[in-house]
Residue frames as qw, qx, qy, qz and C-alpha x, y, z in Angstrom:
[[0.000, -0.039, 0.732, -0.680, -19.75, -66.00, -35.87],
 [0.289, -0.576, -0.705, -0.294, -23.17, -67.13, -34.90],
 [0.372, -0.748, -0.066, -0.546, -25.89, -64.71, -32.88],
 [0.698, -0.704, -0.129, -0.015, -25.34, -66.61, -29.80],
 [0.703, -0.130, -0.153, 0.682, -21.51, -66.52, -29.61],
 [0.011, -0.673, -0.120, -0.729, -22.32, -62.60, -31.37],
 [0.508, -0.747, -0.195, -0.381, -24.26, -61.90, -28.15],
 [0.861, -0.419, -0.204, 0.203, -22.22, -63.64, -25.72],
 [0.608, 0.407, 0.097, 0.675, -19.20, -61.92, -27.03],
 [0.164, -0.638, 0.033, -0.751, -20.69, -58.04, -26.43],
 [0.701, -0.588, -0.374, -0.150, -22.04, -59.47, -23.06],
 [0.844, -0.104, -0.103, 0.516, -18.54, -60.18, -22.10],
 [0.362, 0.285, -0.047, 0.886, -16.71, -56.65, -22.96],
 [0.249, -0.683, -0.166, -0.666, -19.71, -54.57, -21.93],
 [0.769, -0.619, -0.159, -0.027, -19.64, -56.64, -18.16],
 [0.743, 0.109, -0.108, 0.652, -15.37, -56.02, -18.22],
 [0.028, -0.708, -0.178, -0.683, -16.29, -52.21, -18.93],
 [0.481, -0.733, -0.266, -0.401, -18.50, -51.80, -16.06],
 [0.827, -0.465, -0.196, 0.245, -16.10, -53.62, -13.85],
 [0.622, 0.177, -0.059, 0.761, -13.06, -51.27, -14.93],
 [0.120, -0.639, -0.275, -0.708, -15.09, -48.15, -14.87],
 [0.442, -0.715, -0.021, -0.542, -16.45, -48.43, -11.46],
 [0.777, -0.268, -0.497, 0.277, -13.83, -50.36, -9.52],
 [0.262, 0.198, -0.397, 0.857, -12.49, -47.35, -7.66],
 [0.438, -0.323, -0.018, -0.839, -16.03, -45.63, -6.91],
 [0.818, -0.133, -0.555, -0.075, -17.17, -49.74, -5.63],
 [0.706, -0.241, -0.546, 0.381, -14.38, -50.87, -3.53],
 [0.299, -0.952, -0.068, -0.010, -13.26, -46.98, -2.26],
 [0.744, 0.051, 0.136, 0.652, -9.69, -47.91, -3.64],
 [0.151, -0.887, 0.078, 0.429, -7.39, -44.97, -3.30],
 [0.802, 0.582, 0.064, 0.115, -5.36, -44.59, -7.00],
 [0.814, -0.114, 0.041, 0.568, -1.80, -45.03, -7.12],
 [0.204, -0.235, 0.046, 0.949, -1.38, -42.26, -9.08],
 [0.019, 0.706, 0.453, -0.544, -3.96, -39.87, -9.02],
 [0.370, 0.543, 0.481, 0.581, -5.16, -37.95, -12.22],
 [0.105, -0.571, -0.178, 0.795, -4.67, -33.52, -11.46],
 [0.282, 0.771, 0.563, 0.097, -6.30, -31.26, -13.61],
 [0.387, -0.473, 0.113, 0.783, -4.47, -28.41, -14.73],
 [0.514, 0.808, 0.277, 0.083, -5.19, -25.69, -17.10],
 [0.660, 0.551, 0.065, 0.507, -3.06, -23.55, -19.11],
 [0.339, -0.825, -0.038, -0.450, -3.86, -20.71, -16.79],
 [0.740, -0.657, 0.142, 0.012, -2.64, -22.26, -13.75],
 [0.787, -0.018, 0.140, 0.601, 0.86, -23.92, -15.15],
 [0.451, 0.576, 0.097, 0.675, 1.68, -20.15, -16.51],
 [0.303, -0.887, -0.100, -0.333, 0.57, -18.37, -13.54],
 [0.274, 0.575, -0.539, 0.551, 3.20, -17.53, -10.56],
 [0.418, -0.334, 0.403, -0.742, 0.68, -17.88, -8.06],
 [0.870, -0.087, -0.434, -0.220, 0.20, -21.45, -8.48],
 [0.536, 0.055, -0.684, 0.492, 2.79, -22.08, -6.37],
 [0.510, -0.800, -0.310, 0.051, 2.24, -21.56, -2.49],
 [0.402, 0.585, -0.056, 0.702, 3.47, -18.32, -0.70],
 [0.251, -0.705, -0.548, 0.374, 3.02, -16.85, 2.44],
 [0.004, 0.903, 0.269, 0.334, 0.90, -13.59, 2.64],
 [0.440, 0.296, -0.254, 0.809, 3.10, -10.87, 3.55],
 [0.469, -0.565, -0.589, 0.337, 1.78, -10.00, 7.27],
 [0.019, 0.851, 0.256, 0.458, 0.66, -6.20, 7.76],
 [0.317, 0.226, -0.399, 0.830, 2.55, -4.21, 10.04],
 [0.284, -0.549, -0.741, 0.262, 0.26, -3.77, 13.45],
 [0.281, -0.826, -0.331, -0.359, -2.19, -0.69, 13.98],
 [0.017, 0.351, -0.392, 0.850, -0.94, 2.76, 16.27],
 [0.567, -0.634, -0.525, -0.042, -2.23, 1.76, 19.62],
 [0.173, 0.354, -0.483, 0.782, -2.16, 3.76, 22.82],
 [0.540, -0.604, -0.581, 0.074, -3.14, 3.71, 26.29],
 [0.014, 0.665, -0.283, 0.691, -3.01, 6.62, 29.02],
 [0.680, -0.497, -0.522, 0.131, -2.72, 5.77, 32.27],
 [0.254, -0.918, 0.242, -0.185, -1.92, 8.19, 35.59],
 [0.618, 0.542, -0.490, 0.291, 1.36, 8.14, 36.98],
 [0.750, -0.612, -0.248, 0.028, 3.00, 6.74, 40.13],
 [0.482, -0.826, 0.250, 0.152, 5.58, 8.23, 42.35],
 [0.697, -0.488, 0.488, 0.196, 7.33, 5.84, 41.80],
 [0.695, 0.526, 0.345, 0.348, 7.64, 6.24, 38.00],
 [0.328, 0.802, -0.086, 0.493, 8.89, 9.72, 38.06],
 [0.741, -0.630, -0.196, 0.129, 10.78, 8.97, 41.18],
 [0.686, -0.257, 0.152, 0.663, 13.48, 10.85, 39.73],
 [0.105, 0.365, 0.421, 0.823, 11.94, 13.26, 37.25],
 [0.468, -0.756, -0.258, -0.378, 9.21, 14.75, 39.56],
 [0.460, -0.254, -0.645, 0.555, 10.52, 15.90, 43.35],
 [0.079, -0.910, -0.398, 0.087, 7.78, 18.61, 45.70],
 [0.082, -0.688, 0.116, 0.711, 8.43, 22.25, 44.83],
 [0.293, 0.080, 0.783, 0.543, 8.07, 21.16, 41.04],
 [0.266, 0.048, -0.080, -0.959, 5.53, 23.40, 38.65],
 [0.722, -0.055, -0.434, -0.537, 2.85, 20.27, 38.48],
 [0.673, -0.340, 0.627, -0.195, 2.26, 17.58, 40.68],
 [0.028, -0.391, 0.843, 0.368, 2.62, 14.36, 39.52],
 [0.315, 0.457, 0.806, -0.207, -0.78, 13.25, 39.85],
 [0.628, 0.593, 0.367, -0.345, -1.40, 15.39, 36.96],
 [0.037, -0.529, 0.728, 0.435, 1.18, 14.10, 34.99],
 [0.804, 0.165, 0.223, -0.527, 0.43, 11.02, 32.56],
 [0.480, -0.192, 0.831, 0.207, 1.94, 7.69, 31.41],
 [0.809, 0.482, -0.041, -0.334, 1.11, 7.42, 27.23],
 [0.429, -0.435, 0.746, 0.264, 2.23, 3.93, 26.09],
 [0.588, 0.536, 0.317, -0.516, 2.52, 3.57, 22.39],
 [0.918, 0.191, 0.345, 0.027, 3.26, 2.52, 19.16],
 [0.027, 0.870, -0.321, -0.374, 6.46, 3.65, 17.57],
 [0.876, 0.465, 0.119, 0.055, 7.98, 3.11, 14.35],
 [0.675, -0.467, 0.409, 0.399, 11.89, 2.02, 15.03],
 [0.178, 0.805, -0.351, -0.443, 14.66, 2.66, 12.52],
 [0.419, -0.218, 0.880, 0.042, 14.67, -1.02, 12.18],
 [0.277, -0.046, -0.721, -0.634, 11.58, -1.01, 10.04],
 [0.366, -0.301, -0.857, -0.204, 9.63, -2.44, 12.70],
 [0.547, -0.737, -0.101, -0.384, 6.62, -1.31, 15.01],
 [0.459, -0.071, -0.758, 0.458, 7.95, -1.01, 18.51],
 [0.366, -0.823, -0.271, -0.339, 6.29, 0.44, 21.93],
 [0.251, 0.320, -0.227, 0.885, 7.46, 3.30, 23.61],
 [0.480, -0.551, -0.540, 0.419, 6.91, 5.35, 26.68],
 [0.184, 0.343, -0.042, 0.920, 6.30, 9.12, 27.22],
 [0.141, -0.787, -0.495, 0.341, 4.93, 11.01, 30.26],
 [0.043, -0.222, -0.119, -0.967, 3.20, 14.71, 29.75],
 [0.257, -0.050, 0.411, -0.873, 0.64, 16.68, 31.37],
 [0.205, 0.375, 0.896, -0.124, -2.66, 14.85, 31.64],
 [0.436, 0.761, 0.253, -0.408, -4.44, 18.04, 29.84],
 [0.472, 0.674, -0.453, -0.344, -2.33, 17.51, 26.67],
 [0.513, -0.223, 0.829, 0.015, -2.04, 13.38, 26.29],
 [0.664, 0.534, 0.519, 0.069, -4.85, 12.93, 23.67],
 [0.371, 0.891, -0.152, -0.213, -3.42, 15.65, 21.94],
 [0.171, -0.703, 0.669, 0.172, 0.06, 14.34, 21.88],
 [0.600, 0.003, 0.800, 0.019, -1.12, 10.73, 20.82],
 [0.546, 0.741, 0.339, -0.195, -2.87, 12.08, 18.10],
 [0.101, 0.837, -0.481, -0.240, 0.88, 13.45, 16.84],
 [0.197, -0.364, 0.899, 0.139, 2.88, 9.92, 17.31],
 [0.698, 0.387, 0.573, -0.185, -0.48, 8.47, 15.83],
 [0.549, 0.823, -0.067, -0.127, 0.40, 10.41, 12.51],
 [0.271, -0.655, 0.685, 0.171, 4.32, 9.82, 13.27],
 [0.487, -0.010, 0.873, 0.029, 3.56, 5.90, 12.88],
 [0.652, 0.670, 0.352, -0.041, 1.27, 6.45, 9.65],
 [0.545, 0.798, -0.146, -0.213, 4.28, 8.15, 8.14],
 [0.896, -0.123, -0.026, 0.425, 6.69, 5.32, 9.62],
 [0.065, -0.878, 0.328, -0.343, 8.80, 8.33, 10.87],
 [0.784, -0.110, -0.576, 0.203, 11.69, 6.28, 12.69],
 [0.237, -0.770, 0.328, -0.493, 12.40, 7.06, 16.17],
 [0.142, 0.510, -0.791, 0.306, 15.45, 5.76, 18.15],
 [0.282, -0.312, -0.867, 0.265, 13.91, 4.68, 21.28],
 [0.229, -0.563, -0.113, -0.786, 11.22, 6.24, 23.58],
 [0.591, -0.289, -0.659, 0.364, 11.73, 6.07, 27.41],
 [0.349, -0.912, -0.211, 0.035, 10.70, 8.09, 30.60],
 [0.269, 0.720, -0.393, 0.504, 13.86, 10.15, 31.42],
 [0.753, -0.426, 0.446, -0.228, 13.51, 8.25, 35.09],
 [0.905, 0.083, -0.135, 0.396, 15.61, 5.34, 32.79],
 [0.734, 0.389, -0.105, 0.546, 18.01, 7.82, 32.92],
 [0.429, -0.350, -0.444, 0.705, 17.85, 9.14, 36.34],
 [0.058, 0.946, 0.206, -0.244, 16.11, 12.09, 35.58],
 [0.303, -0.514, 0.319, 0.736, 19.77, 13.29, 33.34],
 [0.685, 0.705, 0.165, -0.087, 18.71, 14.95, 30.15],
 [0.099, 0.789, -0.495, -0.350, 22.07, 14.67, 29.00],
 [0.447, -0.109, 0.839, -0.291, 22.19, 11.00, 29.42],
 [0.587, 0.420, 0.474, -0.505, 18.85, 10.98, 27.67],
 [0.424, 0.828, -0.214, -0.299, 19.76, 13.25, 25.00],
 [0.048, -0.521, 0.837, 0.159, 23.39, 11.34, 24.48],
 [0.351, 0.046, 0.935, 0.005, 21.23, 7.74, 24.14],
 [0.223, 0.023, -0.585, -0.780, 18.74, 9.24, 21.42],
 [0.001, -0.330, -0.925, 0.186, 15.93, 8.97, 23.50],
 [0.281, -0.471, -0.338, -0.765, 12.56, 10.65, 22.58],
 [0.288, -0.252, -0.797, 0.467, 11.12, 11.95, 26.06],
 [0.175, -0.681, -0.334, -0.628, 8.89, 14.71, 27.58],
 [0.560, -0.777, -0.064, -0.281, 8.35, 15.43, 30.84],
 [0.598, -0.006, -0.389, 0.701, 11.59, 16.38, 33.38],
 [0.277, -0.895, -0.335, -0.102, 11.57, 18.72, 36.13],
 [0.510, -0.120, 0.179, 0.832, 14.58, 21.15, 35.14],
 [0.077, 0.829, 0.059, -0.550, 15.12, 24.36, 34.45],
 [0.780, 0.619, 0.079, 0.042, 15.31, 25.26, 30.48],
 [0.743, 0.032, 0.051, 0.666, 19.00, 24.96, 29.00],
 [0.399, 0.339, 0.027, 0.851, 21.13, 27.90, 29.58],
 [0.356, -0.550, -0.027, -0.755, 18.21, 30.08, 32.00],
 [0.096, 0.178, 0.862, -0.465, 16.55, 29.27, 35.88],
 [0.515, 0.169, -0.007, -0.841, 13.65, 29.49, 34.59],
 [0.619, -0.024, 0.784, -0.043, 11.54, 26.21, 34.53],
 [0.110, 0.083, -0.843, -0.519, 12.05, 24.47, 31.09],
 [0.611, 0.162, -0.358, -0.687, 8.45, 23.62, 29.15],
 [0.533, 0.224, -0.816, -0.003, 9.37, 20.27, 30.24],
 [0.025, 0.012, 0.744, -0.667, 8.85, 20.58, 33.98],
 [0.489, 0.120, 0.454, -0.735, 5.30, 20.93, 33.29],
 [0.523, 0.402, 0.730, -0.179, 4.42, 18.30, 31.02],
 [0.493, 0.793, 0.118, -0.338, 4.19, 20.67, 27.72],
 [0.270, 0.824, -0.465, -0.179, 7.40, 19.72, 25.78],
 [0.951, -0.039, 0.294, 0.083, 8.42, 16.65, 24.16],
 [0.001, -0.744, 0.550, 0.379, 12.18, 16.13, 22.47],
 [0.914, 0.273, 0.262, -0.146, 12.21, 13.85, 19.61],
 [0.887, 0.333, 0.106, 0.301, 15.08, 11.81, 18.25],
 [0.480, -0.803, 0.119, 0.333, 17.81, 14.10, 20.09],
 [0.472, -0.378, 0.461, 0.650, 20.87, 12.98, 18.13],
 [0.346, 0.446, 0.626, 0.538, 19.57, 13.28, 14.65],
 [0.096, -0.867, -0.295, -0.389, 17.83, 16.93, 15.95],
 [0.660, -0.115, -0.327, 0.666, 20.26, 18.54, 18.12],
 [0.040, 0.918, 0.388, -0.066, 20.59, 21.34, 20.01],
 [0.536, 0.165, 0.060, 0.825, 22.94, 24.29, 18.28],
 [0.256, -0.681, -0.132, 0.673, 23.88, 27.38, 19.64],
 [0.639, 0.741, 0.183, 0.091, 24.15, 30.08, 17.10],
 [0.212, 0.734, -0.563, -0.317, 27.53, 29.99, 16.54],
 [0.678, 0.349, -0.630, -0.151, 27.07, 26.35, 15.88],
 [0.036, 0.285, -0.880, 0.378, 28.15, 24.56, 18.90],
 [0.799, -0.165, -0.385, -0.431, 26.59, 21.70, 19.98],
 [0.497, -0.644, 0.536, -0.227, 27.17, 19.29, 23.12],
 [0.935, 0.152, 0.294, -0.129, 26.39, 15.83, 21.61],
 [0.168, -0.574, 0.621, 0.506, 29.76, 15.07, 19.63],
 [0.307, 0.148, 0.930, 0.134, 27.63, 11.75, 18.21],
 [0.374, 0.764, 0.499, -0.165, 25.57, 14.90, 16.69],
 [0.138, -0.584, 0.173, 0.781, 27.96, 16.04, 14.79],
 [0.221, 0.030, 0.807, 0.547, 26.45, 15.04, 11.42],
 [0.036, 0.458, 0.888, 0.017, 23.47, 16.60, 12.43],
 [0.274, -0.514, -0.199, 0.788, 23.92, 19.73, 12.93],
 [0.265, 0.225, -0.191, -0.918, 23.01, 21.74, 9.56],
 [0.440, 0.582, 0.642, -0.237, 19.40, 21.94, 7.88],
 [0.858, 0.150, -0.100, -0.481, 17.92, 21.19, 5.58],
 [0.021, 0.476, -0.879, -0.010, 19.07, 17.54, 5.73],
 [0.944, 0.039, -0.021, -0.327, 17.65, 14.20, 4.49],
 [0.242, 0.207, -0.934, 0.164, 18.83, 11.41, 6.59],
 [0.475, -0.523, -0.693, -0.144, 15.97, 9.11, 8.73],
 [0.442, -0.680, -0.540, 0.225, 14.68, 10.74, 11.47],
 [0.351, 0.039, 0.102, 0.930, 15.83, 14.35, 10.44],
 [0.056, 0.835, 0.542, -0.076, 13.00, 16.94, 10.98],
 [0.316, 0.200, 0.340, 0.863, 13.35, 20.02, 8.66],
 [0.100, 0.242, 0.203, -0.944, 11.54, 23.15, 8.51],
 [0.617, 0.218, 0.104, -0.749, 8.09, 22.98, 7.66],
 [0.227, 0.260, -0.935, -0.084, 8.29, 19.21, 7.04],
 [0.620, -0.451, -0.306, -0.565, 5.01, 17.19, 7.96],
 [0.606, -0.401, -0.628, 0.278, 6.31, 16.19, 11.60],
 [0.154, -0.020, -0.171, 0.973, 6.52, 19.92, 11.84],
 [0.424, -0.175, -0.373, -0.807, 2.87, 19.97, 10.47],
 [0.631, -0.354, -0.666, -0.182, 1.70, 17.48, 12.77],
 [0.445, -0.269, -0.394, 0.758, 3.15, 18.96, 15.64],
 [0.138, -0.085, 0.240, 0.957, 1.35, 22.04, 14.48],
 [0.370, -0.284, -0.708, -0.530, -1.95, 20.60, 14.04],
 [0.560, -0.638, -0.522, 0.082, -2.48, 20.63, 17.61],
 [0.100, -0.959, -0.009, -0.264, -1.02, 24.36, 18.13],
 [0.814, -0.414, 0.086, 0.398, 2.34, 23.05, 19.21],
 [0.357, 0.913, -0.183, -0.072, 5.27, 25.03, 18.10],
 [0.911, 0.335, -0.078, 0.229, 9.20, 23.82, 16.69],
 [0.529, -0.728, 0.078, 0.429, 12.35, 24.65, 18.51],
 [0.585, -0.014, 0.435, 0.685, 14.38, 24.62, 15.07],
 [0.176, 0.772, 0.343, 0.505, 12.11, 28.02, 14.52],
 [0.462, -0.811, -0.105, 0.344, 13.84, 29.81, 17.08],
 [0.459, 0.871, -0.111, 0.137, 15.86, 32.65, 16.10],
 [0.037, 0.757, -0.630, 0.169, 19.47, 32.65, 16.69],
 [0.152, -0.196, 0.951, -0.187, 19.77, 29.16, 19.04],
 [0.688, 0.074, -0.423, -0.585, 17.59, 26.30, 17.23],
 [0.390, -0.219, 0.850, -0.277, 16.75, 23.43, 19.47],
 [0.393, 0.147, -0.770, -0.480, 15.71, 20.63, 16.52],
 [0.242, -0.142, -0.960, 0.007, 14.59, 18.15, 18.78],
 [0.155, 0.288, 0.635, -0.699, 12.21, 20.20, 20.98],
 [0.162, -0.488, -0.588, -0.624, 8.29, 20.76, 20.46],
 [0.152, -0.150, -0.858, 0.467, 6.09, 22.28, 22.81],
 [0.056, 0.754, 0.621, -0.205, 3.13, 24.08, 23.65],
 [0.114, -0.893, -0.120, 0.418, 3.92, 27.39, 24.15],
 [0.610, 0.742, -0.182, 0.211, 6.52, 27.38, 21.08],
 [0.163, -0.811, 0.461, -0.320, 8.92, 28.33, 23.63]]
């Protein structure tokens, strides 16, 4: 081969090259099939693939707010130990036997709300389930009613079970939690709830069961509250209140 064909020759391949090399970056052609990078890492890992991020379970919230008439339009009537204007509406975050966050409803005296929020605040950090949590005005003001639908409540203006004397309740200081699972038993045992009948001795570990010195006993405690299921002879599981009593 002579120089000039020599030359011409390289001229040729080297001007093919260029054209092969830079025809995508040139024209802005999009490649058929596309060259991926992958390392060893990635093809072995699980997390290559896509997943969705399991989704945190929402912050204990609460609000207080005063009550109207017409909220305790059955649980409040005049001649009652408190008025209702210093009653209070706390609406908050409860953790359901469903697994999931739900919000709930509980009136009590307006000088023990933060304190009481500060309890179901710790409830919901230990996902403690509780049934439901309605005013006792769903249920006409009947704490049997209440108690029979496993409702966590507080404030009623009745006289305590079994006495005329006004019940702990009437004033805002006494909150029953999770009724059927905490029941109240006489001390020979009897009990009204029939749908408590599985509930009835302690110690017992089932959800929403609340045992002696157990930490919803300790939280309830933290704010000088005392445990009905420490009551000699008749043990009232579900009750908490101020005065112990």
């Amino acid at each position: 081969m002579s120089i000039r064909r020599s030359a011409l020759a390289v001229g040729l391949t080297v001007s093919l090259g260029a054209v092969a090399c830079g025809a995508e970056t040139n024209t802005g052609a999009v490649s058929s099939a596309p060259i991926v990078t992958t390392s060893a890492t990635s093809v072995a890992s699980p997390t290559a693939s896509a997943s969705p991020t399991p989704t945190a379970p929402p912050e204990f919230t609460y609000k207080i707010s005063k009550v109207t008439r017409d909220q305790v339009k059955y649980s409040w009537r005049p001649g009652c130990p408190v008025s209702y204007e210093d009653l209070r509406m706390i609406t908050m975050t409860y953790w359901g036997f469903d697994d999931r966050p739900h919000t709930g409803e509980l009136v009590v005296n307006a000088s023990v709300a933060e304190p009481v929020a500060s309890v179901f605040k710790k409830l919901y950090d230990f996902r403690y389930p509780i049934k439901r949590m309605e005013p006792v005005d769903k249920y006409k003001a009947d704490d049997y009613a209440s108690i029979d639908a496993d409702n966590t409540s507080a404030f009623n203006c009745r006289a305590a079970t079994g006495s005329t004397n006004w019940s702990q309740h009437a004033y805002g200081f006494a909150v029953d939690l999770n009724p059927l699972e905490n029941p109240y038993v006489e001390a020979d045992g009897a009990h009204a709830h029939s749908n408590a009948d599985n509930y009835v001795e302690r110690p017992l570990k089932k959800p929403g069961v609340i045992n002696a010195g157990d930490r919803v006993v300790k939280a309830f405690a933290s704010i000088g509250w005392g445990w009905g299921g420490n009551w000699t002879g008749t043990k009232d599981y579900q009750h908490f209140s101020k005065s112990g009593r």
